[in-house]
C-alpha positions, -999 to +999 in steps of 0.1 A: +000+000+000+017+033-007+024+060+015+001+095+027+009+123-003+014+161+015+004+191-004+011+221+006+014+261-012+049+275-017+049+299+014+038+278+038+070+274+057+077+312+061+047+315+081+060+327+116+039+336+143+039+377+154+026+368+193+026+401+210+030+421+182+004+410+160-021+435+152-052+411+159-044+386+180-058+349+175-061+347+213-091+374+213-128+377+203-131+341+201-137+307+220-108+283+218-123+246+224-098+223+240-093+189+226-102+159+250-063+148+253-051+186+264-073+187+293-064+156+304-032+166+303-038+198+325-053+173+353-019+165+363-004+196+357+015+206+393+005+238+416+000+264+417-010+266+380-031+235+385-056+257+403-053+286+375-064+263+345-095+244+365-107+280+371-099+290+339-113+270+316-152+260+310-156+221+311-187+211+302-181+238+269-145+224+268-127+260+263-110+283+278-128+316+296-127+353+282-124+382+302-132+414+286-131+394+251-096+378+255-087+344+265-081+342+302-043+333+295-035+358+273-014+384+293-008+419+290+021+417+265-001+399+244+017+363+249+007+332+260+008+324+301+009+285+295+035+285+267+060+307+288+046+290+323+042+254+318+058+247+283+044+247+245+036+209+251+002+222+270-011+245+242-045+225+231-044+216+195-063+246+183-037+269+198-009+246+185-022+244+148-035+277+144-036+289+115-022+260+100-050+244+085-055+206+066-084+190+041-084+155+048-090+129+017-080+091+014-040+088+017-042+128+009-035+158+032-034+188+018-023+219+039-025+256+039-024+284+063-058+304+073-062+335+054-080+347+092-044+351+105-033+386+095+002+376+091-010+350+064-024+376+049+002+396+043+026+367+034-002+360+005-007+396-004+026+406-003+035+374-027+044+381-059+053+350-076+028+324-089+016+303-061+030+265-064+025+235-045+050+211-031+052+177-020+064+155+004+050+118+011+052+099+042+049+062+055+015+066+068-012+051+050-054+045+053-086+035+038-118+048+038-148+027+041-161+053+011-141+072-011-144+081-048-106+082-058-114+087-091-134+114-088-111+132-065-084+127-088-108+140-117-115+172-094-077+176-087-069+177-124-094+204-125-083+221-097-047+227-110-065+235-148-084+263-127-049+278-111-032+278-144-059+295-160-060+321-129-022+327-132-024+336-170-012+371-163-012+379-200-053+378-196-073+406-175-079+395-142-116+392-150-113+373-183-094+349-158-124+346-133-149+338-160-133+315-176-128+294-144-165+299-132-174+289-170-154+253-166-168+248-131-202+252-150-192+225-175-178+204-150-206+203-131-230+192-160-208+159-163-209+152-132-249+158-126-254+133-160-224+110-147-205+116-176-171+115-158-148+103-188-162+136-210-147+159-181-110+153-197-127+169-234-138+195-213-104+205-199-086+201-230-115+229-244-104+253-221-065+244-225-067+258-262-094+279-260-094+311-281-094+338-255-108+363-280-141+345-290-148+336-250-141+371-240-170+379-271-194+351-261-194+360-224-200+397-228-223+391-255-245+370-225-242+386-200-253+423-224-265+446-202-276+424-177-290+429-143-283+403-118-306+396-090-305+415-061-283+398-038-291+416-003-310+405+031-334+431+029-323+459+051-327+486+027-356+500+016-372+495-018-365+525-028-329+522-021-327+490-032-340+498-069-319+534-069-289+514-072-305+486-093-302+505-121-263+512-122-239+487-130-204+489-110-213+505-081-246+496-075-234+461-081-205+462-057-230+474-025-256+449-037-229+423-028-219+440+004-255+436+015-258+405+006-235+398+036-266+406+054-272+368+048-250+349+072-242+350+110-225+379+126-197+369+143-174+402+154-192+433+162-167+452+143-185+436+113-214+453+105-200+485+106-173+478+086-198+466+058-219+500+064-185+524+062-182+506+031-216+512+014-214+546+029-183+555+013-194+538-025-228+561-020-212+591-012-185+592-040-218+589-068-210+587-100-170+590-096-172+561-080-188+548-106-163+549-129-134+546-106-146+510-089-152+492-125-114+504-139-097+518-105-091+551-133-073+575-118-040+554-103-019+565-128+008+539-120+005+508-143+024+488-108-006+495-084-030+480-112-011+450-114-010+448-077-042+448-074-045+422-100-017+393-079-037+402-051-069+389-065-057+359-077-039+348-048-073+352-030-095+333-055-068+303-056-065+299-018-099+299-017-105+275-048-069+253-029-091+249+000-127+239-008-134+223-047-121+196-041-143+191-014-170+186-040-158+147-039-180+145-005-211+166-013-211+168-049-215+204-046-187+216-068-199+244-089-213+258-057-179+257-039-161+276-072-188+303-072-181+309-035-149+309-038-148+338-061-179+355-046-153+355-016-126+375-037-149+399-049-164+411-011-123+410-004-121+429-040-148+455-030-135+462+001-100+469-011-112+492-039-135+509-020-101+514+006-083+527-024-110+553-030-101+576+001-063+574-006-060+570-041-034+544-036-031+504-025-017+502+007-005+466+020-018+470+056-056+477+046-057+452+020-046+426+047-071+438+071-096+434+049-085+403+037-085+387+073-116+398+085-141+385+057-120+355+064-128+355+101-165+362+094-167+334+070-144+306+072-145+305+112-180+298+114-196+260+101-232+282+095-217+306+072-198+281+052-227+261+047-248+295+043-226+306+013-226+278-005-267+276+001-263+311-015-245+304-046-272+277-056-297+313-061-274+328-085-263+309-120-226+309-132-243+339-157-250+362-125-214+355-115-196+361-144-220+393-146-206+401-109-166+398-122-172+421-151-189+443-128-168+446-102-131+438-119-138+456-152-144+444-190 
């Protein structure tokens, strides 16, 4: 039986952890659960910390208490009373792993770092180069009672189609994005009619497609379209249809409120959403122009910042859950909310660049980090944007890239 294969993207060993001087601690604003072995561990811990973690911690909820939002061992220079106290061996496995993060498939582990830890962020904005992934193998091996190996093999080749096609920086960024969300599409189809051998024709479409007559057909669907309103309903009518008219602006705060759809988890949240809508409604019809073709940065560099930025997003996002289709089936879904994802984070950024008139590193990565935390840090809202996607068809979406990355 062959060894575990160990994916893993190209920066993932410069991740090092900021501790005290990290600008949002992971220690803060959340509950860390503790894993069954760690608190059997702390049980024969010696005194007088013994008595420090049984009053610490919540049992029956299995984490660790808060006070005034932070984790009860976090101290005032921002580091970690049982790693300096009692040794790193004691951290539970969240605190140990964090942000380090693994998808789990037969004989398969592929890893990446959270894009909710603002240092990870900035190591994948900052990033230049096009993303890889390496490999190691191991001695380990397992079965599982059901698992679709060729399938997942059929959604890897895909996968790795969809990052190639992303990376083609010769393309606009958007042209990229539709092209992906238009072989999800296809993909799909097969695999609804069980057509899994026709999947390869499909790929080997896209490999030689003429980039010229795709960019044509897709803006020749999509015309003048108007995709549905997106939003949970906490504007008016009136607003609503005021900027249901427009196309780039009133697209990009139709999207914003659609985030009215999934659980809250940081108060910091809905306000940053409503700064944001604020700020597209006050600049009017400059904004208009300026969010579709960010006109006005006059330095060709910032443009093609903006443009690594994006698809770094949209391929951590696509690394991490497509493939996931093999247990759900729900592939097409996963893609569109994986580039749904980049456009909020897309929004945001230009929306950012609107007050200052130029990128700066630190707000994208806040940004960045935030949806992330909102989203990926919360089993509802994962299941809730994927439950979102099935409303809109891959038409809507590649309406929404044109929109809000330009033609």
């Amino acid at each position: 039986m062959s060894g575990m294969d160990i994916y893993f993207p190209d920066y993932y060993n410069k991740f090092r952890c900021l501790a005290g001087s990290c600008p949002d601690t992971c220690c803060a604003k959340w509950q860390i659960v503790i894993d069954d072995r760690t608190l059997a561990r702390y049980d024969k811990v010696e005194e007088p910390f013994r008595t420090r973690l049984k009053n610490s911690i919540d049992h029956k909820e299995k984490v660790y208490h808060q006070i005034n939002d932070r984790c009860a061992f976090l101290n005032e220079e921002g580091l970690c009373d049982i790693h300096s106290d009692i040794g790193p061996e004691y951290l539970c496995r969240t605190c140990r792993v964090y942000p380090r993060h693994i998808e789990e498939f037969e004989n398969v582990r592929e890893k990446s770092l959270a894009l909710s830890c603002p240092e990870v962020a900035r190591l994948l904005l900052s990033h230049n180069g096009k993303v890889t992934y390496l490999h190691k193998e191991n001695d380990r091996s397992e079965t599982y009672e059901e698992f679709d190996n060729l399938l997942y093999g059929i959604l890897c080749d895909i996968r790795s189609l969809m990052v190639d096609i992303i990376q083609k920086r010769e393309l606009d960024i958007s042209t990229r994005f539709a092209m992906v969300l238009s072989l999800a599409h296809d993909v799909s189809r097969r695999l609804v009619d069980n057509n899994l051998f026709d999947i390869e024709n499909v790929a080997e479409k896209y490999r030689n497609i003429s980039i010229g007559k795709f960019e044509a057909e897709m803006k020749r669907r999509i015309g003048g379209r108007k995709p549905p309103y997106m939003g949970g309903g906490s504007r008016s009518r009136r607003q609503r249809e005021k900027y249901y008219n427009g196309m780039n602006t009133e697209t990009a705060i139709r999207l914003l409120e659609s985030l009215d759809y999934f659980e809250v988890l940081n108060d910091y949240w809905p306000d940053m959403i409503e700064d944001c809508i604020e700020e597209l409604e006050d600049n009017g019809a400059s904004a208009r122009t300026d969010i579709n073709t960010m006109e006005g940065i006059r330095n060709e560099r910032e443009n093609e910042r903006f443009d690594i930025m994006m698809e770094q997003i949209a391929i951590y996002f696509i690394y991490i859950y497509y493939v996931g289709g093999v247990y759900d089936g729900r592939t097409l879904n996963k893609l569109k909310a994986a580039i749904y994802s980049t456009l909020i984070i897309a929004i945001f950024i230009k929306t950012k660049w609107l007050e200052s008139r130029r990128l700066v590193l630190n707000r994208c990565v806040e940004y960045a980090y935030k949806y992330s935390r909102e989203i990926e840090h919360s089993d509802e809202n994962l299941e809730l944007i994927e439950e979102l996607m099935k409303k809109y068809s891959t038409m809507d979406m590649v309406a929404f890239v044109y929109e809000i990355l330009g033609r």
